[in-house]
C-alpha positions in Angstrom: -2.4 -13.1 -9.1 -0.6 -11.0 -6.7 -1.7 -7.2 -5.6 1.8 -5.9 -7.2 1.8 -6.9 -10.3 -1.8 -6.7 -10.8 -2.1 -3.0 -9.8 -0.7 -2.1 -13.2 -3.6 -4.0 -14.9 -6.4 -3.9 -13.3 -6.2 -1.0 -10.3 -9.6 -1.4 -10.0 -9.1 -5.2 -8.9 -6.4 -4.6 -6.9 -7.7 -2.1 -4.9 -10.7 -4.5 -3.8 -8.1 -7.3 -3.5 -6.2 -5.6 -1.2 -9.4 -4.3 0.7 -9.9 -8.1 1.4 -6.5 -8.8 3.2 -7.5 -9.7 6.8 -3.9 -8.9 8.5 -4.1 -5.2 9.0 -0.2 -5.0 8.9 -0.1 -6.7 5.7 -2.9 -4.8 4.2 -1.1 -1.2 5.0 2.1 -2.3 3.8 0.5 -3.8 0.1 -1.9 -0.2 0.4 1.6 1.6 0.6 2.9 0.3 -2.5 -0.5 0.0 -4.8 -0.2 3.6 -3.8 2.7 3.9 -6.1 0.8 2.6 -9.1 -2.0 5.1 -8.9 -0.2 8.5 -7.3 -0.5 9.5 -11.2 -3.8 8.2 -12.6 -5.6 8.9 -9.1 -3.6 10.8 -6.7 -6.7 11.0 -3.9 -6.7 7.4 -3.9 -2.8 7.1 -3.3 -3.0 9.7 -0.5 -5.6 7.6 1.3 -3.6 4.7 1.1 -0.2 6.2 1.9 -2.4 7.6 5.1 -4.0 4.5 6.4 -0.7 3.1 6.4 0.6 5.6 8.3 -2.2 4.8 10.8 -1.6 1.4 11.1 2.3 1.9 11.9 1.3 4.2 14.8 -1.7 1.4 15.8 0.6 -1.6 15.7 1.9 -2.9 18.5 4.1 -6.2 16.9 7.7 -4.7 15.6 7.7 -7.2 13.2 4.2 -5.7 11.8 5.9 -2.3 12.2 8.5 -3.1 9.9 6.5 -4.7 7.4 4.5 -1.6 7.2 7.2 0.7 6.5 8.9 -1.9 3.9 6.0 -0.8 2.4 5.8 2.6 2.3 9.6 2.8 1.4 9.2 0.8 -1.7 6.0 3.4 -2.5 8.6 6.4 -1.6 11.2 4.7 -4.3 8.5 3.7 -7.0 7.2 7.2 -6.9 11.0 8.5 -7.3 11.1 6.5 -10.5 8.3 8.1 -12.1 
């Protein structure tokens, strides 16, 4: 099961699934938008995710990992909107 999807379920899972994502890029940018999902139910969490990827966008050094990153937070920025 995906990160996405699964944040809504399970938060819990998702959290640790996406603690276990090897590409650092990859892992901020899915961090960004669990963020989302949890700004309500645990808003210390979200923070701390929205910051490390933050911190990885400033870290990377691959425009293409950039990007992905801040895909990422955007789509957290819009999902929060929507709430």
């Amino acid at each position: 099961m995906e990160i996405g999807p699964l944040s809504a379920q399970d938060p819990q899972r998702a959290l640790k699934m996406n603690a276990e994502l090897t590409d650092p890029s990859v892992r901020a940018a899915s961090g960004a938008r669990l963020a989302a999902t949890l700004v309500k139910s645990n808003p210390e969490q979200a923070a701390d995710l929205l910051k490390k990827a933050k911190e990885a966008i400033a870290e990377a050094k691959d425009p293409t990992d950039k990007l992905r990153i801040l895909v990422g937070l955007a789509q957290a920025q819009a999902a929060m909107e929507e709430k």
